[in-house]
C-alpha positions as a Markdown table, in Angstrom:
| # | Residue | x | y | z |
|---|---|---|---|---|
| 1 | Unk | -25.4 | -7.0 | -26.2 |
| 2 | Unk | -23.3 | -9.4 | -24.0 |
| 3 | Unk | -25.4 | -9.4 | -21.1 |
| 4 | Unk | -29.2 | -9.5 | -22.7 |
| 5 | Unk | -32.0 | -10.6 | -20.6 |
| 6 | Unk | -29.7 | -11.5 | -17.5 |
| 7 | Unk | -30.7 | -10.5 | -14.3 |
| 8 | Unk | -28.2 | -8.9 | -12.2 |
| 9 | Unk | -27.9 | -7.5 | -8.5 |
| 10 | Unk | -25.0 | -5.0 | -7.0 |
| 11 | Unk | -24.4 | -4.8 | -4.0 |
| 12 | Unk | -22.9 | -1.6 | -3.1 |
| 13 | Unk | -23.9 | 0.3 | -6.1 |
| 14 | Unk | -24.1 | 3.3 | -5.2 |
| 15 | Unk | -20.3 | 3.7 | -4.9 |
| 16 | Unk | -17.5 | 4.6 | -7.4 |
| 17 | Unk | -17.0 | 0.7 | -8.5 |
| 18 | Unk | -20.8 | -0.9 | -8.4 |
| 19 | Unk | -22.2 | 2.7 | -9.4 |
| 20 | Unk | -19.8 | 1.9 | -12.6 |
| 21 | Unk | -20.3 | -1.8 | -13.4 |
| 22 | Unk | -24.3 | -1.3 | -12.6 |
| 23 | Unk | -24.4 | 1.2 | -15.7 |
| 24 | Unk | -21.9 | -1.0 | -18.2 |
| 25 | Unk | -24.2 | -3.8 | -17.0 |
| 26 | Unk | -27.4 | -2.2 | -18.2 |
| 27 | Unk | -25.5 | -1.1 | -21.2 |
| 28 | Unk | -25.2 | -4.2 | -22.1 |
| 29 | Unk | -28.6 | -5.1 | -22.5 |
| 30 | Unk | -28.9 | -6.8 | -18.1 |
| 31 | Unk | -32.0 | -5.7 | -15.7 |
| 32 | Unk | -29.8 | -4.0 | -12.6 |
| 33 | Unk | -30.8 | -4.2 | -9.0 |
| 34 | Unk | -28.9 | -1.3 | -7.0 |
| 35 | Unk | -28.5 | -2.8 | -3.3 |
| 36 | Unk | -26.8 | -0.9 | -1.0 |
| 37 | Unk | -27.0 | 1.2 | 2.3 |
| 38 | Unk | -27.5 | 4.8 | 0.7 |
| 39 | Unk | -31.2 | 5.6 | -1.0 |
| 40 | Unk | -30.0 | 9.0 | -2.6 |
| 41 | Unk | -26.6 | 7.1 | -4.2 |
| 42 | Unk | -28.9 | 4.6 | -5.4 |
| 43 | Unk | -31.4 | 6.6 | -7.2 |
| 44 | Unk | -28.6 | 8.9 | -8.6 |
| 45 | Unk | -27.3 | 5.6 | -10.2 |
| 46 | Unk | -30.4 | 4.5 | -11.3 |
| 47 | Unk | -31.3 | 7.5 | -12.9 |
| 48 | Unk | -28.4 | 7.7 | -15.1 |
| 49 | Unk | -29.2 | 4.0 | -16.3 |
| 50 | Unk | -32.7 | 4.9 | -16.8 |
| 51 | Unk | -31.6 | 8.1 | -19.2 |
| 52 | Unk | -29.5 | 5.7 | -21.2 |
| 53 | Unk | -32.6 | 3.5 | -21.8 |
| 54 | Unk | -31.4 | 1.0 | -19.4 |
| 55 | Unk | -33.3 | -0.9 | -16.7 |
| 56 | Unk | -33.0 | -0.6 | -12.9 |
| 57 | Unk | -34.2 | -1.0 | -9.6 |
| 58 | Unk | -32.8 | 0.3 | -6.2 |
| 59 | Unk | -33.3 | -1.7 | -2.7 |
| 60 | Unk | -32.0 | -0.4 | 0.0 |
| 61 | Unk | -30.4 | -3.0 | 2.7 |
| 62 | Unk | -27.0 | -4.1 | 4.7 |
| 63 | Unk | -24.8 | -6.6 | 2.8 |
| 64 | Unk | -23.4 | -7.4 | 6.6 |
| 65 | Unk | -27.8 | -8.4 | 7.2 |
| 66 | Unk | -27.4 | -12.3 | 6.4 |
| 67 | Unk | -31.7 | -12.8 | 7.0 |
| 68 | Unk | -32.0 | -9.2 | 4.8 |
| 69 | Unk | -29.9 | -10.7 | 2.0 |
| 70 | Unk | -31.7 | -13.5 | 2.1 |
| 71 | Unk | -35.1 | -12.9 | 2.2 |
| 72 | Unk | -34.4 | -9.5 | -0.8 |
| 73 | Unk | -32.4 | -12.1 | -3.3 |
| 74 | Unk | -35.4 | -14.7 | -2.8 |
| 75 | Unk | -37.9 | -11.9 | -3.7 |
| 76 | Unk | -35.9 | -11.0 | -6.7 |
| 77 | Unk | -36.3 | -14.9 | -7.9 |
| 78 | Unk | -39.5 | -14.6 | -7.2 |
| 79 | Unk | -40.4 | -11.4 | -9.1 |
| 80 | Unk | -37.3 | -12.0 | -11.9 |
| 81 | Unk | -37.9 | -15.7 | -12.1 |
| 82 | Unk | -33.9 | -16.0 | -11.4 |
| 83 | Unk | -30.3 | -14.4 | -10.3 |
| 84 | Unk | -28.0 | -14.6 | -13.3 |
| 85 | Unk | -25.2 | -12.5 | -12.0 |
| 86 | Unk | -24.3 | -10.8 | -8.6 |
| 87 | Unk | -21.2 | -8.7 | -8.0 |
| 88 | Unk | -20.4 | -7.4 | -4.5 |
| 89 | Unk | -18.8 | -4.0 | -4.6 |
| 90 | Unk | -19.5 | -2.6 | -1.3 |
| 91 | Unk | -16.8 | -0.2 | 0.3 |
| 92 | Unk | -14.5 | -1.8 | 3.1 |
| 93 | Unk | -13.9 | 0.6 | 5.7 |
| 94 | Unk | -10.2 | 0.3 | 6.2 |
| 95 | Unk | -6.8 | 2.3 | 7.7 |
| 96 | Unk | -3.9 | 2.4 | 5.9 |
| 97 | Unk | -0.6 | 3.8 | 6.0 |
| 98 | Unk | -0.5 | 2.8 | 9.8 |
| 99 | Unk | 2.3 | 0.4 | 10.4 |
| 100 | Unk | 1.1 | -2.9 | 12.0 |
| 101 | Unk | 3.2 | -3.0 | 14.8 |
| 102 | Unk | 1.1 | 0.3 | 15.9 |
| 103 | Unk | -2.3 | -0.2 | 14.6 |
| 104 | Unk | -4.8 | -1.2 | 17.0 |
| 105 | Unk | -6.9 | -4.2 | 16.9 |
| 106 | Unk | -10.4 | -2.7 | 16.2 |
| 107 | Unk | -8.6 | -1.1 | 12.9 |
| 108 | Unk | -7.2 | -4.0 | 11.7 |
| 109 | Unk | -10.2 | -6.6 | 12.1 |
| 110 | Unk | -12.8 | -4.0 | 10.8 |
| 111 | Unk | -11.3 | -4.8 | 6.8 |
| 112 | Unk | -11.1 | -8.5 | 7.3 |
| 113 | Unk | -14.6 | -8.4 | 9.1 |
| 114 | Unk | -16.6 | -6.1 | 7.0 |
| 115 | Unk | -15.2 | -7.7 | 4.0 |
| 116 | Unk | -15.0 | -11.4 | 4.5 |
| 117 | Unk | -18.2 | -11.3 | 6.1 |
| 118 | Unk | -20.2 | -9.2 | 3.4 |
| 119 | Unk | -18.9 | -11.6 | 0.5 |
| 120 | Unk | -19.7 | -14.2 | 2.0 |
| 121 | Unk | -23.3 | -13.3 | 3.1 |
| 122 | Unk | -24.1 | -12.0 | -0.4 |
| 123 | Unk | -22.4 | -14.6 | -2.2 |
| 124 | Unk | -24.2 | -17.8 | -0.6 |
| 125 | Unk | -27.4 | -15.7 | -1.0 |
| 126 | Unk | -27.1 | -15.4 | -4.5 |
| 127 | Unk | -25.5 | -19.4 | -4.7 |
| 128 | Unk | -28.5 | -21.1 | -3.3 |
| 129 | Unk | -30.2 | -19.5 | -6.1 |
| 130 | Unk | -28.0 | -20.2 | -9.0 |
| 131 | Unk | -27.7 | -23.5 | -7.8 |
| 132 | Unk | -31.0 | -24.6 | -8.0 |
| 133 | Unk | -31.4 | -22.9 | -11.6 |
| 134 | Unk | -28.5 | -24.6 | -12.8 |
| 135 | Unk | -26.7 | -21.5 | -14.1 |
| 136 | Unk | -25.1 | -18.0 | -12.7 |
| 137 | Unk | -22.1 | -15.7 | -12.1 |
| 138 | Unk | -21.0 | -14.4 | -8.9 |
| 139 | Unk | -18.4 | -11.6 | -9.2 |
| 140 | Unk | -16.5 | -10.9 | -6.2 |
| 141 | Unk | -14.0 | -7.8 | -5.7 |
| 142 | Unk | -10.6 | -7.8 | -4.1 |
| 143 | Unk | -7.7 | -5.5 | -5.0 |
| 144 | Unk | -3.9 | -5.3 | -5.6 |
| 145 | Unk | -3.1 | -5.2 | -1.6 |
| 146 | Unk | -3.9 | -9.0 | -2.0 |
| 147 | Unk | -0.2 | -10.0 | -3.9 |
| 148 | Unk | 2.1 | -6.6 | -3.3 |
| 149 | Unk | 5.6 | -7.7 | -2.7 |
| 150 | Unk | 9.7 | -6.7 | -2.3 |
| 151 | Unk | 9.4 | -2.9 | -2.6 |
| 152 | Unk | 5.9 | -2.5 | -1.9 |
| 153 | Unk | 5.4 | -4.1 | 1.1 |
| 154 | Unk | 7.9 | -1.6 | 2.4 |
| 155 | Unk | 6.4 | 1.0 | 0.8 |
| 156 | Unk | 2.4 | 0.6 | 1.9 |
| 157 | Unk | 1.0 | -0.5 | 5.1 |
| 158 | Unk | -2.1 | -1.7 | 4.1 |
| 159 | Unk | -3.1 | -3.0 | 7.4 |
| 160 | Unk | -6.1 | -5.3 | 7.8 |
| 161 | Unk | -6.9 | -4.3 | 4.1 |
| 162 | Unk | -4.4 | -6.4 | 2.5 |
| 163 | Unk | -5.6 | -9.4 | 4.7 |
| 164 | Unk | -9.2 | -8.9 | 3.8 |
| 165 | Unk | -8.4 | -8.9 | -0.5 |
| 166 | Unk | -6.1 | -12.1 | 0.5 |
| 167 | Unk | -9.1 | -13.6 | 2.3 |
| 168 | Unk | -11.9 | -12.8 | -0.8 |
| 169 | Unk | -9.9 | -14.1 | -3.5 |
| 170 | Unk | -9.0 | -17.3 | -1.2 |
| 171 | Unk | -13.1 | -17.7 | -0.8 |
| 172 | Unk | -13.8 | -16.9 | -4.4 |
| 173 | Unk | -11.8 | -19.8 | -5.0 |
| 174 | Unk | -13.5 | -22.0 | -2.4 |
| 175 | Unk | -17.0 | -21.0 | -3.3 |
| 176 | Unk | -16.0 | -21.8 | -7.2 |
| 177 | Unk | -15.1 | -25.6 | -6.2 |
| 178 | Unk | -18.3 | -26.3 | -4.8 |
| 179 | Unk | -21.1 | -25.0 | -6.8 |
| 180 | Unk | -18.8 | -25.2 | -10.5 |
| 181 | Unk | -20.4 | -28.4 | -10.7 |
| 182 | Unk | -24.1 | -26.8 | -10.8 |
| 183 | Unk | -22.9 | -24.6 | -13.5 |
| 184 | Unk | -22.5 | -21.6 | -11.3 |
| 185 | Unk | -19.0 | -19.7 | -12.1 |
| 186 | Unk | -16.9 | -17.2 | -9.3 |
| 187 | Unk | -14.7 | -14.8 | -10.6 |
| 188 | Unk | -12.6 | -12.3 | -8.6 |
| 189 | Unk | -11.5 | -8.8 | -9.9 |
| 190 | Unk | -8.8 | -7.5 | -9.0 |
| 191 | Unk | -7.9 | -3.7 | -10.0 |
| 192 | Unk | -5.3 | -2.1 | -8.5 |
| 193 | Unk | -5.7 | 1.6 | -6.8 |
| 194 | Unk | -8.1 | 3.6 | -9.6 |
| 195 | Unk | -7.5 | 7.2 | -9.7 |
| 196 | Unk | -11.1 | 8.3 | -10.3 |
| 197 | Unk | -12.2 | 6.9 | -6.8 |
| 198 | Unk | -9.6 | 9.0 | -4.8 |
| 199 | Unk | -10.7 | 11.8 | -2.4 |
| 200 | Unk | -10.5 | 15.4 | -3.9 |
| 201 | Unk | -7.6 | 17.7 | -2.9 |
| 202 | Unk | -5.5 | 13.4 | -2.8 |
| 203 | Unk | -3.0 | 14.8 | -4.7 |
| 204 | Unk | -2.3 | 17.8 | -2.3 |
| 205 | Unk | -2.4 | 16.2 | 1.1 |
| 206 | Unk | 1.2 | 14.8 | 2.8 |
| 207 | Unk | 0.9 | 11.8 | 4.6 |
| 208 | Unk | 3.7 | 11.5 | 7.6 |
| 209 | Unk | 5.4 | 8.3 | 7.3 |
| 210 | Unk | 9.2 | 9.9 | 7.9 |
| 211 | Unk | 11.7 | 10.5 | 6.0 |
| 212 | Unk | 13.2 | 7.1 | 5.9 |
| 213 | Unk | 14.9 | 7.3 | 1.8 |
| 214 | Unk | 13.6 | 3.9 | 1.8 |
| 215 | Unk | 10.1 | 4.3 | 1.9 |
| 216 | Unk | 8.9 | 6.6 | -0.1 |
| 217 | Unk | 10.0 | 8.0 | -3.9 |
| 218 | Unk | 9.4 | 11.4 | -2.7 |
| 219 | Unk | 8.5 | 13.6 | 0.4 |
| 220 | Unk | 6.6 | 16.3 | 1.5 |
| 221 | Unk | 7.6 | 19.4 | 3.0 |
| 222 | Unk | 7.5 | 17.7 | 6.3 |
| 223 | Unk | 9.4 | 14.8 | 5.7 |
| 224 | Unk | 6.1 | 12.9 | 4.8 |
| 225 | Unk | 4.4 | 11.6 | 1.1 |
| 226 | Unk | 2.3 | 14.1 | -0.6 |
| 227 | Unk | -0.7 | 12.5 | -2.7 |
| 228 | Unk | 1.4 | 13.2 | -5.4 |
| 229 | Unk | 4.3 | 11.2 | -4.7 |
| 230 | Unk | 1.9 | 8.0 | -4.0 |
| 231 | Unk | 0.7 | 8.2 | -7.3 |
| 232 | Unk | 3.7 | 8.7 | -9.5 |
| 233 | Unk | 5.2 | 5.9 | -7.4 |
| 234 | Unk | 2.2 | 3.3 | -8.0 |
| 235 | Unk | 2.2 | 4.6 | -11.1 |
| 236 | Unk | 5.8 | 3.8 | -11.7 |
| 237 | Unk | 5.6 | 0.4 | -10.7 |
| 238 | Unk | 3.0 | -0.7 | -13.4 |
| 239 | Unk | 4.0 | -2.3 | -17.1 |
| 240 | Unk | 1.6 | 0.5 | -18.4 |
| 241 | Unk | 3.0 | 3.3 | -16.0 |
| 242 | Unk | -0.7 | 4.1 | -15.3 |
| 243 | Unk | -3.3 | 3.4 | -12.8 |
| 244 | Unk | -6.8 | 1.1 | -13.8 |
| 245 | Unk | -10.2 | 3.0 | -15.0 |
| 246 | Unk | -13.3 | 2.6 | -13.7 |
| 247 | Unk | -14.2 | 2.0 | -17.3 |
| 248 | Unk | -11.8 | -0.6 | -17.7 |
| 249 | Unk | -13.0 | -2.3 | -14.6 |
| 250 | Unk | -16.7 | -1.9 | -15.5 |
| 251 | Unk | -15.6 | -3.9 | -18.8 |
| 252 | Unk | -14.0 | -6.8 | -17.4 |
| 253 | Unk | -16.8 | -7.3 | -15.4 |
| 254 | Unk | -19.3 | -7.4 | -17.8 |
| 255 | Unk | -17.0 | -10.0 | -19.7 |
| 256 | Unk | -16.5 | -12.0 | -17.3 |
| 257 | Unk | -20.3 | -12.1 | -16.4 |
| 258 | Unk | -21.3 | -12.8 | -20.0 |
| 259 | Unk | -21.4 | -16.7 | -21.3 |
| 260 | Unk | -18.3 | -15.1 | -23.8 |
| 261 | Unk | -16.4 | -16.5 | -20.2 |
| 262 | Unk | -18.1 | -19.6 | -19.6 |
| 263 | Unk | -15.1 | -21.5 | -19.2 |
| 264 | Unk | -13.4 | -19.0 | -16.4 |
| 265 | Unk | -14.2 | -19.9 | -12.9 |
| 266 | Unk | -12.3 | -20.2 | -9.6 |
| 267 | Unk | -10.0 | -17.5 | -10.6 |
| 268 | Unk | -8.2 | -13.7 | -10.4 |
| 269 | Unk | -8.8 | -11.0 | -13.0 |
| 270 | Unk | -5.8 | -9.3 | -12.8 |
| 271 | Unk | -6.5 | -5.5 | -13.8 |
| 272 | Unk | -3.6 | -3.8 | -11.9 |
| 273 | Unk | -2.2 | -2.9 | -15.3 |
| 274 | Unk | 1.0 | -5.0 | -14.3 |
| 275 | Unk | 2.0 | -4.0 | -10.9 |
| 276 | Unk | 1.5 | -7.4 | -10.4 |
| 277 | Unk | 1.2 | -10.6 | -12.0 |
């Protein structure tokens, strides 16, 4: 098992992503901690480790609570002994599809905010840690909104979302420079959209953004984008003409976790299934 014996906390893990990796994680042999803001998502997640033989624990806590943060990852070295990996997976509130010329301040600064400031708090938590033990993995999580270009720029309007992935990868990056030389790695993921995670009835909903030919590969009944239409254009634009897993995402996290990536650090997983490079 790639991650045997390693001690691991999720942040967020009671959503579609950290609910995912927590369970390959403990698959793969790691003790999970499930930190986020939801007891009952927690538990469910913990549950379904717990049935697969896996071992986890939930806390329940506010990855934007620096003193929180703090004071829970120093009680898990305490108990644990160590922090060998911690992912941050929490969800980033966000409006999209709102051009920026029209979006309001609040909705544009909550993505950048919530995100920038939730990595960072949960990331130097876990650092100090790692640090001092001379060895760990911090796993960050950004998505595709980060690099999109010609076409889909035009096409989305991802708001303050696309700022906030730019901003996480940029302090992934910074955060690797300064503790890689105390053996501690930082690795971003970044998947693009994932199917699984979208709301029910996605597909059926129409989203008005015009009727501008430009825009959009296909339109509604009232001139806007069905869920449909968003998908098979995303879709469209990959070199696999599909959308990520959660499986596959769950996978590259526990790889690039596990000592298999020891020599990957300061860098971008790229799991948009080539909508980007």
């Amino acid at each position: 098992m790639l991650l045997e014996n390693k001690n691991a906390v999720i942040y967020g893990a009671g959503g579609a992503i950290g609910g995912a990796v927590a369970r390959a994680f403990a698959r793969e042999g790691a003790r999970v901690v499930l930190a986020g803001r939801t007891p009952s998502s927690l538990d469910a997640v913990a549950g379904e480790i717990a049935a697969a033989g896996g071992t986890a624990e939930t806390a329940q806590l506010d990855a934007l609570d620096r003193e929180t943060v703090n004071e829970h990852a120093a009680a898990l070295v305490k108990q644990a002994g160590r922090i060998d990996i911690s992912l941050n997976a929490i969800s980033i509130r966000e409006v999209q599809g709102v051009p920026l010329l029209e979006m309001s301040l609040e909705d544009f600064s909550s993505p950048v905010m919530t995100g920038t400031t939730a990595h960072f708090v949960t990331a130097t938590a876990a650092a100090r840690h790692m640090v001092k033990q001379g060895s760990g993995v911090i796993l960050t999580l950004s998505t595709s909104a980060a690099r999109l270009s010609g076409r889909d720029l035009r096409y989305h309007h991802t708001g303050g979302f696309g700022t906030a992935c730019g901003a996480i990868e940029a302090f992934s990056r910074t955060l690797a420079g300064e503790v890689g030389s105390n053996g501690v790695r930082v690795v971003c993921l970044r998947p693009d959209a994932i199917p699984e995670t979208w709301p029910d009835g996605f597909h059926d909903q129409v989203f008005d953004h015009g009727a501008d030919p430009q825009r959009a590969r296909g339109h509604g009944a009232d001139g806007g984008r069905t869920g449909a239409d968003i998908r098979a254009y995303m879709e469209d634009g990959t070199m696999l003409a599909r959308m990520p897993t959660l499986s596959e995402v769950a996978n590259a996290a526990v790889f690039a976790a596990s000592d298999r990536a020891s020599a990957v650090t300061g860098t971008v997983v790229n799991l948009t299934c080539g909508s980007i490079e």
